[in-house]
Backbone atoms as SQL, in Angstrom:
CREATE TABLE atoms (id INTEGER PRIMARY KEY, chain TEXT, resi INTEGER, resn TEXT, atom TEXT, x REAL, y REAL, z REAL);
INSERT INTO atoms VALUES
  (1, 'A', 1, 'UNK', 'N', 162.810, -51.059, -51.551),
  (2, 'A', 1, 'UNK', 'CA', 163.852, -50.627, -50.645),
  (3, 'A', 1, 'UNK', 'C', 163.803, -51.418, -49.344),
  (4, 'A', 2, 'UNK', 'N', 162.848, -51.981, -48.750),
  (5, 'A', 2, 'UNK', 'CA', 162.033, -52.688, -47.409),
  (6, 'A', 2, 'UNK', 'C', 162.709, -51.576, -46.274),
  (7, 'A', 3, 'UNK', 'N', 162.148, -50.673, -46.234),
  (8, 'A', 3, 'UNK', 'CA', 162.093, -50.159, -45.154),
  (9, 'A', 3, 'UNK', 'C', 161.661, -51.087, -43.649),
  (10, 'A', 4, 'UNK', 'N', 162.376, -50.634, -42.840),
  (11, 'A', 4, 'UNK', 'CA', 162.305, -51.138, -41.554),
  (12, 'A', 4, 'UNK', 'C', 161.894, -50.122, -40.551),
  (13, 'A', 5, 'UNK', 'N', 161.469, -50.326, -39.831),
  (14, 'A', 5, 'UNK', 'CA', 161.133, -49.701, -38.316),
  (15, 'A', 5, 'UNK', 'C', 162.618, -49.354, -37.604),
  (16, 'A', 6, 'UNK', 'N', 163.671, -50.198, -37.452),
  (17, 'A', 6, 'UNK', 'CA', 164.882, -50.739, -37.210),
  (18, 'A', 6, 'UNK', 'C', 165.517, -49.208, -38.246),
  (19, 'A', 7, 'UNK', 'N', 165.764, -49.416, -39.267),
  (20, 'A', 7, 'UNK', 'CA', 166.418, -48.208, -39.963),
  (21, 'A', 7, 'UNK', 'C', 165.500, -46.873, -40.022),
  (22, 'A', 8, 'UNK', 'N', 164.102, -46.830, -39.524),
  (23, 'A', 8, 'UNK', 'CA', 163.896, -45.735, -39.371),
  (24, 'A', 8, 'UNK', 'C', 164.502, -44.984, -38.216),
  (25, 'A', 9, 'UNK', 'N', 164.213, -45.688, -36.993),
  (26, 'A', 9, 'UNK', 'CA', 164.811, -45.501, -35.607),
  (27, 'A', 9, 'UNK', 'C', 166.350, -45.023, -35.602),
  (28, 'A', 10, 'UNK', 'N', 167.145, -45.242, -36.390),
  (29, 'A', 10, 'UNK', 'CA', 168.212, -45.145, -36.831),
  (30, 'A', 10, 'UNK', 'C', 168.498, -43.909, -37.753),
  (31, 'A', 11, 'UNK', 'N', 167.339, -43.490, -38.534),
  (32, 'A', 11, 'UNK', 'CA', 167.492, -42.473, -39.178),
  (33, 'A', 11, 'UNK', 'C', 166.989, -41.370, -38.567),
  (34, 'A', 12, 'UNK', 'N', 166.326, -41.678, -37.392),
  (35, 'A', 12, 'UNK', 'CA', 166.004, -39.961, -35.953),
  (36, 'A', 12, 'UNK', 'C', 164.689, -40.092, -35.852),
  (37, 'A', 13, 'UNK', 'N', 163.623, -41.475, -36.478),
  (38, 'A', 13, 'UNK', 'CA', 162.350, -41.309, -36.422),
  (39, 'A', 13, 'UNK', 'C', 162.313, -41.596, -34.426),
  (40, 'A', 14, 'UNK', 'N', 161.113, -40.639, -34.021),
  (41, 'A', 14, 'UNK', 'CA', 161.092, -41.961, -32.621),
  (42, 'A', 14, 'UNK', 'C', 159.781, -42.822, -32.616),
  (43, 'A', 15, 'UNK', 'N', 159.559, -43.800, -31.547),
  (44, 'A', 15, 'UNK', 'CA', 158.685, -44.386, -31.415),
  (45, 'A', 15, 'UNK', 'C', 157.591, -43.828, -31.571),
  (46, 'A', 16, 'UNK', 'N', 157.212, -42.659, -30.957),
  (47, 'A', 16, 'UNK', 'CA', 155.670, -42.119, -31.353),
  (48, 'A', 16, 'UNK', 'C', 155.417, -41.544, -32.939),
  (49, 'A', 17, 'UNK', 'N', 156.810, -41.265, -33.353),
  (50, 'A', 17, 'UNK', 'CA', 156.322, -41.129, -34.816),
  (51, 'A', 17, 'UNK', 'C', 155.874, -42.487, -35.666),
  (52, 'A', 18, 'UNK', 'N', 156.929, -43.687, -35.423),
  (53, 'A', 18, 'UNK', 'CA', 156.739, -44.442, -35.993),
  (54, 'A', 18, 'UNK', 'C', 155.335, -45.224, -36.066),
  (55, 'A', 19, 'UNK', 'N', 154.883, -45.095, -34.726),
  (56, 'A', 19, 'UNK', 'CA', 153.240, -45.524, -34.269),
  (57, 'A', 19, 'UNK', 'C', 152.354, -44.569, -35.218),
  (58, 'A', 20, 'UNK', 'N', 152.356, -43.567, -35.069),
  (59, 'A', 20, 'UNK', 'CA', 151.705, -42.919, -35.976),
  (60, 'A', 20, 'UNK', 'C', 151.789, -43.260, -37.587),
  (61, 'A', 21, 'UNK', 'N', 152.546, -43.790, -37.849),
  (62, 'A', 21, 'UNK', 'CA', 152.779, -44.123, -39.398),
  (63, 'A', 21, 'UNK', 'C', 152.322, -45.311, -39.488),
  (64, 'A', 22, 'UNK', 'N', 152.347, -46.511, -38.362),
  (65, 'A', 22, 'UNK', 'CA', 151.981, -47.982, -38.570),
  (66, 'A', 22, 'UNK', 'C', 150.477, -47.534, -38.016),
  (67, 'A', 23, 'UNK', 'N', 149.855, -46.694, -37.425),
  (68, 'A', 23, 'UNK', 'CA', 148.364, -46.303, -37.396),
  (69, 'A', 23, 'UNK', 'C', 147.880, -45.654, -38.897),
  (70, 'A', 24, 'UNK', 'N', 148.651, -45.101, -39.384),
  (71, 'A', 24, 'UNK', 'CA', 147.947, -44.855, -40.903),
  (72, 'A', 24, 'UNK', 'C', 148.240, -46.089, -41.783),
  (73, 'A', 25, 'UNK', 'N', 149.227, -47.016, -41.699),
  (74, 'A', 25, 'UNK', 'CA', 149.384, -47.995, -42.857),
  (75, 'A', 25, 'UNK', 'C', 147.818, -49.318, -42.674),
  (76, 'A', 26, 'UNK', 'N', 148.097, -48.948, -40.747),
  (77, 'A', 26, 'UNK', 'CA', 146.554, -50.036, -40.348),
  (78, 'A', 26, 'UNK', 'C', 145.370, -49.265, -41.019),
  (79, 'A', 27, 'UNK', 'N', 145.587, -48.013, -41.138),
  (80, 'A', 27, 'UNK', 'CA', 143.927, -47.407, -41.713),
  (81, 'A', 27, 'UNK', 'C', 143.790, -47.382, -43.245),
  (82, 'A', 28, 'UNK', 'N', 144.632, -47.159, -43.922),
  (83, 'A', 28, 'UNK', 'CA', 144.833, -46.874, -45.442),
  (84, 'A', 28, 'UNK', 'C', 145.512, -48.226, -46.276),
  (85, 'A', 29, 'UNK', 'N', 146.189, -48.783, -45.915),
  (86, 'A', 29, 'UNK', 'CA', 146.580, -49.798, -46.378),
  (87, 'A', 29, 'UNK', 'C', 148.379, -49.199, -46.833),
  (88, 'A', 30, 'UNK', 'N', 148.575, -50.070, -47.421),
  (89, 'A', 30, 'UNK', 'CA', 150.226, -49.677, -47.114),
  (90, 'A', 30, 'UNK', 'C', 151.296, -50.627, -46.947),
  (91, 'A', 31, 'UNK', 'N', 152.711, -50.097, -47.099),
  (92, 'A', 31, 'UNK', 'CA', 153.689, -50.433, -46.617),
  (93, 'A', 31, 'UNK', 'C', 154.523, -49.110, -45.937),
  (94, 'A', 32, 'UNK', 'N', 155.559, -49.252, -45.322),
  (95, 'A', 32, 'UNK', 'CA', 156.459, -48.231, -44.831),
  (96, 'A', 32, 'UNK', 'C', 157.216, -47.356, -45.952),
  (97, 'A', 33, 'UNK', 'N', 157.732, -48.537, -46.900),
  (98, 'A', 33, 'UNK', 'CA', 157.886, -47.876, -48.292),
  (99, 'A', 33, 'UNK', 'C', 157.085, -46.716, -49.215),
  (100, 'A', 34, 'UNK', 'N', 156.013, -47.320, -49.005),
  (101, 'A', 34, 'UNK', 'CA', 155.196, -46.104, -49.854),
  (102, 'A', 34, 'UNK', 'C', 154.684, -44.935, -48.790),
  (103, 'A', 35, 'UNK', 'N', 154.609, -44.439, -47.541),
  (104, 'A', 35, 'UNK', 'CA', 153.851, -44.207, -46.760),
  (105, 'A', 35, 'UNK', 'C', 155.352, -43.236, -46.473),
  (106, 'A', 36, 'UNK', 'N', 156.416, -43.973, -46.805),
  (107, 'A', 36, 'UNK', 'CA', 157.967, -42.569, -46.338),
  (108, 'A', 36, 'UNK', 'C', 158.056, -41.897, -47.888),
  (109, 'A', 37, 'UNK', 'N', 157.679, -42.447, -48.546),
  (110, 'A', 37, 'UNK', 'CA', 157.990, -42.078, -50.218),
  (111, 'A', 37, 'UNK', 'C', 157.331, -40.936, -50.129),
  (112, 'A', 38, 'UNK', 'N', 155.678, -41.371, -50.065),
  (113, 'A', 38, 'UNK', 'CA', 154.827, -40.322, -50.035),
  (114, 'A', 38, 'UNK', 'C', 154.719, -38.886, -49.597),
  (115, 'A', 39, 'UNK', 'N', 155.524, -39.337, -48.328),
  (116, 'A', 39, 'UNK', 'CA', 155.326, -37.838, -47.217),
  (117, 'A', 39, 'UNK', 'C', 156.710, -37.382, -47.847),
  (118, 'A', 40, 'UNK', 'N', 157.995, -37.943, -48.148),
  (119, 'A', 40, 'UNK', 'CA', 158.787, -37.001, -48.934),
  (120, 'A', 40, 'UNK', 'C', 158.781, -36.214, -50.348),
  (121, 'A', 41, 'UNK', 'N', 158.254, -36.870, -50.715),
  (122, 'A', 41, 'UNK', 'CA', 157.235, -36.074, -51.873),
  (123, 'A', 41, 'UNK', 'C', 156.506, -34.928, -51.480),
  (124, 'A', 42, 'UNK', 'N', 155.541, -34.830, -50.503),
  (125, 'A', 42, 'UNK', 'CA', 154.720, -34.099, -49.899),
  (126, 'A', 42, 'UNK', 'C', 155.313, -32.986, -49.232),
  (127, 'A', 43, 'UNK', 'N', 156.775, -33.259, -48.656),
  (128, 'A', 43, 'UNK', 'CA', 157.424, -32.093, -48.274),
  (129, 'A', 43, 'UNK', 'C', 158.644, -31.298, -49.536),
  (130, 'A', 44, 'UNK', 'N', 158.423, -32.203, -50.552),
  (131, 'A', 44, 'UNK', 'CA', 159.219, -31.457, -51.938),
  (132, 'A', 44, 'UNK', 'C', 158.398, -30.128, -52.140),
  (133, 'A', 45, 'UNK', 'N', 157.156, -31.048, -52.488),
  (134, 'A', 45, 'UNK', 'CA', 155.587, -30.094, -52.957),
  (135, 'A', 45, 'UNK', 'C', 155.622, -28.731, -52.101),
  (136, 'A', 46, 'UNK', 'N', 155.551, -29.084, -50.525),
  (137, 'A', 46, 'UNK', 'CA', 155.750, -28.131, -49.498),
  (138, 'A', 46, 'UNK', 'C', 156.515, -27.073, -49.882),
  (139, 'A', 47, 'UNK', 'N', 157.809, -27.426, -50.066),
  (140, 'A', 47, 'UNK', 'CA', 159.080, -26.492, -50.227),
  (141, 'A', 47, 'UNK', 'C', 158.780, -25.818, -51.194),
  (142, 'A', 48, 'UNK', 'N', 158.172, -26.211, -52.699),
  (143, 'A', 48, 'UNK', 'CA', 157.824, -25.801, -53.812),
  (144, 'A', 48, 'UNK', 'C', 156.602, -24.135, -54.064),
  (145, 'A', 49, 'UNK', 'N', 155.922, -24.931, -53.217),
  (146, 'A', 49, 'UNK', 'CA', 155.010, -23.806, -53.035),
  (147, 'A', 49, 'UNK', 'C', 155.348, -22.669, -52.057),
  (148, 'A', 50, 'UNK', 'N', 155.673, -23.380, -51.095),
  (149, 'A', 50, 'UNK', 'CA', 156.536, -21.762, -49.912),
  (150, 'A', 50, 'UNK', 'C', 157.292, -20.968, -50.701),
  (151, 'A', 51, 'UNK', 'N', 158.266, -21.555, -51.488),
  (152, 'A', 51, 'UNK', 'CA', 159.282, -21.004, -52.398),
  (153, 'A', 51, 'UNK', 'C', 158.830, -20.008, -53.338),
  (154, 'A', 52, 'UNK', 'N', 157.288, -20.662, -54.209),
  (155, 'A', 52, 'UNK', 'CA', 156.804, -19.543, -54.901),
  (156, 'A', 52, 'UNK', 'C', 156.308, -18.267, -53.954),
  (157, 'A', 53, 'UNK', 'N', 155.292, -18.912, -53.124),
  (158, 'A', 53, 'UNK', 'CA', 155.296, -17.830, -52.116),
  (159, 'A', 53, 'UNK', 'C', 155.762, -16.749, -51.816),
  (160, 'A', 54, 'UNK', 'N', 157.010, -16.914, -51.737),
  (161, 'A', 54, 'UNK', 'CA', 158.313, -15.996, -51.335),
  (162, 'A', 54, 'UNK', 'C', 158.495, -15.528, -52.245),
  (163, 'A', 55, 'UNK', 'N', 158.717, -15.790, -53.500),
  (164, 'A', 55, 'UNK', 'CA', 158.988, -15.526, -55.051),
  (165, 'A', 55, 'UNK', 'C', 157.872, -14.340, -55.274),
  (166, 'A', 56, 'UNK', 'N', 156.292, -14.405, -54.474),
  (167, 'A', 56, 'UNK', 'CA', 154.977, -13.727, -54.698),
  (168, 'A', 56, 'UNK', 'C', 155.238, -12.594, -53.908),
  (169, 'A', 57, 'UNK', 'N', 155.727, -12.541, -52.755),
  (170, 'A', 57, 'UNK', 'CA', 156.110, -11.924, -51.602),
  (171, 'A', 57, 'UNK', 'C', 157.145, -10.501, -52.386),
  (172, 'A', 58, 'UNK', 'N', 158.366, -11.062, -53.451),
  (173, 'A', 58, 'UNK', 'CA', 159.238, -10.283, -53.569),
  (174, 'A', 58, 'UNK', 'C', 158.596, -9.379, -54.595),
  (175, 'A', 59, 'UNK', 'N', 158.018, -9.858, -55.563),
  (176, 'A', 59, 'UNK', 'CA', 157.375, -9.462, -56.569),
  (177, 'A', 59, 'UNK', 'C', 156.345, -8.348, -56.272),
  (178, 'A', 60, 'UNK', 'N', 155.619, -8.644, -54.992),
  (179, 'A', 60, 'UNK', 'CA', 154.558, -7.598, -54.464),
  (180, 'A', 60, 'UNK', 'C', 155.501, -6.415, -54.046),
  (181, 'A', 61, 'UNK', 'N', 156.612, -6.923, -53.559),
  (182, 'A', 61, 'UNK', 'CA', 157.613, -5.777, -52.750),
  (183, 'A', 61, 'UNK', 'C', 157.966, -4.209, -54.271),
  (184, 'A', 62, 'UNK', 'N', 158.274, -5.725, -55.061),
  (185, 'A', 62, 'UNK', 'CA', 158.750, -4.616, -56.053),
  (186, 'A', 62, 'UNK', 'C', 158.125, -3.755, -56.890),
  (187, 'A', 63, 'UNK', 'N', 156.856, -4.303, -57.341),
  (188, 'A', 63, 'UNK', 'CA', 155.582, -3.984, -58.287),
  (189, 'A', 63, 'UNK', 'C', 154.660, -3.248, -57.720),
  (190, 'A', 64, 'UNK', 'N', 154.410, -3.046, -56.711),
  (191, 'A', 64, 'UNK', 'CA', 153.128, -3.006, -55.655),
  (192, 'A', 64, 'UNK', 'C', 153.297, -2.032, -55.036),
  (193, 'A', 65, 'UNK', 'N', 152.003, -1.865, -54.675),
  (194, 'A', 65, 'UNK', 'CA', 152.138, -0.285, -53.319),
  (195, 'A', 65, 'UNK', 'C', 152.134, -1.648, -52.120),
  (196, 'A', 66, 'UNK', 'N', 152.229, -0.401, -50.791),
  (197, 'A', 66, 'UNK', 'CA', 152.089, -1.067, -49.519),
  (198, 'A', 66, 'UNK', 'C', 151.116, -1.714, -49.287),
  (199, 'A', 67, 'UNK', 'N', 149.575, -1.258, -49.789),
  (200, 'A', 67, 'UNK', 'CA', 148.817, -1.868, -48.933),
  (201, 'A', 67, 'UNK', 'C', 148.325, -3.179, -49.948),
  (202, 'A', 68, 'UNK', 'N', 148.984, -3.386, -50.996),
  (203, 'A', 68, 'UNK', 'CA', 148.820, -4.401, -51.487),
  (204, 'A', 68, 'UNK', 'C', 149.687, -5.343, -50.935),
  (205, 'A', 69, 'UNK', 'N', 150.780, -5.426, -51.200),
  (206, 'A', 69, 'UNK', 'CA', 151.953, -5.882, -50.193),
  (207, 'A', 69, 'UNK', 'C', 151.387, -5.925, -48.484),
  (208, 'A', 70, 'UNK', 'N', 151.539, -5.456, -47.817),
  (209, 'A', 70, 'UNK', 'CA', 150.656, -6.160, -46.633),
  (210, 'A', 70, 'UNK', 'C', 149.788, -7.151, -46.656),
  (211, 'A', 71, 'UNK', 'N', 148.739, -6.804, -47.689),
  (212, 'A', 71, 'UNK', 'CA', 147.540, -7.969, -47.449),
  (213, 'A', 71, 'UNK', 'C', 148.277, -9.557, -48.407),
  (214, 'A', 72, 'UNK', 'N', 148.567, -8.866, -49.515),
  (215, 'A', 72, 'UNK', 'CA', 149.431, -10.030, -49.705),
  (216, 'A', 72, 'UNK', 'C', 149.990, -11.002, -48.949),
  (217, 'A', 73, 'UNK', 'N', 151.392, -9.824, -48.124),
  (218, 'A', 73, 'UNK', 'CA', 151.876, -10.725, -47.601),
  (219, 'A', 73, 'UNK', 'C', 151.023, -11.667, -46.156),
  (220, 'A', 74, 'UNK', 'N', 150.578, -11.173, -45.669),
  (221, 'A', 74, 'UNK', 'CA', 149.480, -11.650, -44.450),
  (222, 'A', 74, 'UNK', 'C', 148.839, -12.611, -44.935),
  (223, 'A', 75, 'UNK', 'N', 148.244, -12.675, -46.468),
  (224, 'A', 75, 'UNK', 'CA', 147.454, -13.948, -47.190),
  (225, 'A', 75, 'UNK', 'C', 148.406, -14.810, -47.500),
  (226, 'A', 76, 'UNK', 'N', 149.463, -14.982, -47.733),
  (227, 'A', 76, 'UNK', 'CA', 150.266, -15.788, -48.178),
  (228, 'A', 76, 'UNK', 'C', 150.866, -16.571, -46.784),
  (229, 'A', 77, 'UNK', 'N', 150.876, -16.210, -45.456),
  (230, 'A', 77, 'UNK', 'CA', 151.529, -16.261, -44.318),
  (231, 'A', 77, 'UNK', 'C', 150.569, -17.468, -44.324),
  (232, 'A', 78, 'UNK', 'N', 149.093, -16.921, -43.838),
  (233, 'A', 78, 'UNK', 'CA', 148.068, -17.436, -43.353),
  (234, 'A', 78, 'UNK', 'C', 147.701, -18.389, -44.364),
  (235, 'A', 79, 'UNK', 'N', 148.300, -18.793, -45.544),
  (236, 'A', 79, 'UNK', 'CA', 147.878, -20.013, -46.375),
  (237, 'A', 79, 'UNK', 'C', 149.375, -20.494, -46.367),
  (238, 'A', 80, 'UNK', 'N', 150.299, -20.340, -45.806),
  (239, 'A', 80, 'UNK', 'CA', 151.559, -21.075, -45.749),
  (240, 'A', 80, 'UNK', 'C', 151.175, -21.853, -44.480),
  (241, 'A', 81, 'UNK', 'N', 150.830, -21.343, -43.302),
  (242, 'A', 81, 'UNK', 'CA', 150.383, -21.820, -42.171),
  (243, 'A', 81, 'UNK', 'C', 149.104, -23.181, -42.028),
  (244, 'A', 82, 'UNK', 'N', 148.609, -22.902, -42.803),
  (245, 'A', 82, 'UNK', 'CA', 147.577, -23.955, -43.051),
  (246, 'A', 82, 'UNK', 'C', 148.324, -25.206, -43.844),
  (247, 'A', 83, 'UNK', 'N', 148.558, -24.742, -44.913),
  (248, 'A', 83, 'UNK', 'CA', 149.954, -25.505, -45.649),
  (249, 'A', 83, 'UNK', 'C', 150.820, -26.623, -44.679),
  (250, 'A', 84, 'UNK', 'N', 151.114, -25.810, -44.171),
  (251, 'A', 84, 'UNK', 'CA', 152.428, -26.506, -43.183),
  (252, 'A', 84, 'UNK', 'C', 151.582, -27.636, -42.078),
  (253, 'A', 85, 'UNK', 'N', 150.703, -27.376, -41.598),
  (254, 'A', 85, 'UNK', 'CA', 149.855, -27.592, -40.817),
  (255, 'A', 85, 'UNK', 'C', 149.031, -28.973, -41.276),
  (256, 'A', 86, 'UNK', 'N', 148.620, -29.107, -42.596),
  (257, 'A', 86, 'UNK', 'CA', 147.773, -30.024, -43.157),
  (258, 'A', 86, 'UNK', 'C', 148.577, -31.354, -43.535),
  (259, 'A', 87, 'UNK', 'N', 149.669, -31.105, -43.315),
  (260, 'A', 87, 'UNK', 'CA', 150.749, -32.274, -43.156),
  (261, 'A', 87, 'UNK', 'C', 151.746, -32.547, -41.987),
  (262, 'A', 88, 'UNK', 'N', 151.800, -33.792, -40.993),
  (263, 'A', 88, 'UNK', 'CA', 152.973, -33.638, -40.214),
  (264, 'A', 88, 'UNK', 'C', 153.664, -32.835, -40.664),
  (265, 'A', 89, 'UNK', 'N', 154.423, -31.850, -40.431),
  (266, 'A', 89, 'UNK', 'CA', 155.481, -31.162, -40.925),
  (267, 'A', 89, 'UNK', 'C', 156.873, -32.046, -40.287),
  (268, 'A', 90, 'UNK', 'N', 157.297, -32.783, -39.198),
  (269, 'A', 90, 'UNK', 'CA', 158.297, -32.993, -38.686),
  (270, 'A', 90, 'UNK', 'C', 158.365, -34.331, -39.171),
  (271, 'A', 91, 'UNK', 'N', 157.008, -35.208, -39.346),
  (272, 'A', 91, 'UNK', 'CA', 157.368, -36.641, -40.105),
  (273, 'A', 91, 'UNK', 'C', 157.825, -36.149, -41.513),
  (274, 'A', 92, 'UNK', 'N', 157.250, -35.448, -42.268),
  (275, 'A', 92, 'UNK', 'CA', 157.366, -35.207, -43.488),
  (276, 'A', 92, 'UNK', 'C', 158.895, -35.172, -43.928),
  (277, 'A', 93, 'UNK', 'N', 159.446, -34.159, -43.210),
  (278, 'A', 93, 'UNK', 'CA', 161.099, -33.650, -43.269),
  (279, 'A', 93, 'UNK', 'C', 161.475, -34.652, -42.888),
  (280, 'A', 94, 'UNK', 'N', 161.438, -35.532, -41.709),
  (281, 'A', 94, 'UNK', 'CA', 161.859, -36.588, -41.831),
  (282, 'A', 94, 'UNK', 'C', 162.551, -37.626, -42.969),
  (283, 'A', 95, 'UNK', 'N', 161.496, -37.889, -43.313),
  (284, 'A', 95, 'UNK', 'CA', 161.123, -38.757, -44.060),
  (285, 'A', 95, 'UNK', 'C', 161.540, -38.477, -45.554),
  (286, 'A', 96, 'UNK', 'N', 161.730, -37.219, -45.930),
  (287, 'A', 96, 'UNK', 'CA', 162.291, -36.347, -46.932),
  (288, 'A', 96, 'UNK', 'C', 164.036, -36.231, -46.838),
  (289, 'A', 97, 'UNK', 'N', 164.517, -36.581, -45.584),
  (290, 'A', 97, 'UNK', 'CA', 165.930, -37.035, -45.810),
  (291, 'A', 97, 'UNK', 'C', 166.034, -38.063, -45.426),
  (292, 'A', 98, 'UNK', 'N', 165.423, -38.825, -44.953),
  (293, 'A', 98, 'UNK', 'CA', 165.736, -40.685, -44.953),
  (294, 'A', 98, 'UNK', 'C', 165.805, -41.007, -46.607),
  (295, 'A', 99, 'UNK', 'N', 164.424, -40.306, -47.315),
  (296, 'A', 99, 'UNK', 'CA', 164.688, -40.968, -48.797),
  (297, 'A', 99, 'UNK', 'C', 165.758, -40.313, -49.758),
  (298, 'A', 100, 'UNK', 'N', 166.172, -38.768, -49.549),
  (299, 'A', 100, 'UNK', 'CA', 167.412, -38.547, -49.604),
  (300, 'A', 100, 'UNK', 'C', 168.319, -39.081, -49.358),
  (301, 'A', 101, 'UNK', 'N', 168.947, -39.639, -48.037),
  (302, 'A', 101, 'UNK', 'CA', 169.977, -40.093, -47.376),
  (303, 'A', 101, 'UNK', 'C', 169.842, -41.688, -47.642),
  (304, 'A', 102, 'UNK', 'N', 168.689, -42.347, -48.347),
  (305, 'A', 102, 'UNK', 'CA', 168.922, -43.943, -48.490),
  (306, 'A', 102, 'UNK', 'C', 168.767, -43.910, -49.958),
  (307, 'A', 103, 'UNK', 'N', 168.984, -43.193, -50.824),
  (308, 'A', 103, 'UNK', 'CA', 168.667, -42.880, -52.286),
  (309, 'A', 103, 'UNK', 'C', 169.133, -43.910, -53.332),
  (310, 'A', 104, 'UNK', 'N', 170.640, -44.508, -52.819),
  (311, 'A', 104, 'UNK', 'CA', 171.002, -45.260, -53.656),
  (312, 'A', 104, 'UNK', 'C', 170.993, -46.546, -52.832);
């Protein structure tokens, strides 16, 4: 695809994100290509699992007494949070509609 710096900037990345991404391609090896691929992938995965989450969430609502449902839901919060957390979340989304939005 040759991603550019130039069309990221263009697609809402800013400079400090982009530094941050040419600081991981200097540490890991890389191109911009694989390194935007990656993290949109990573926020599919994201969405995937919150989604079940929620899916776990309704299921406790319906099946469950309360105090299962509480701790549930509180465990599921507190591992969505870590979740979200263990990845840029704002490069990720990013980067998850640049490869959306440059698809073809």
């Amino acid at each position: 695809m040759g991603i550019t710096e130039d069309s990221l900037l263009q697609s809402g990345f800013t400079r400090k994100e982009i530094q941050i991404l040419k600081n991981n391609i200097e540490s890991f090896g890389g191109d911009f290509d694989e390194v935007i691929h990656d993290l949109g992938r990573r926020f599919n995965i994201l969405i995937f699992i919150l989604f079940f989450f929620l899916l776990s969430v309704v299921f406790l609502a319906i099946f469950s007494n309360t105090g299962k449902l509480i701790s549930g839901s509180i465990g599921l919060l507190i591992t969505s949070m870590i979740l979200i957390f263990i990845q840029p979340p704002v490069i990720s989304y990013k980067s998850w509609r640049f490869c959306r939005k440059n698809k073809g």
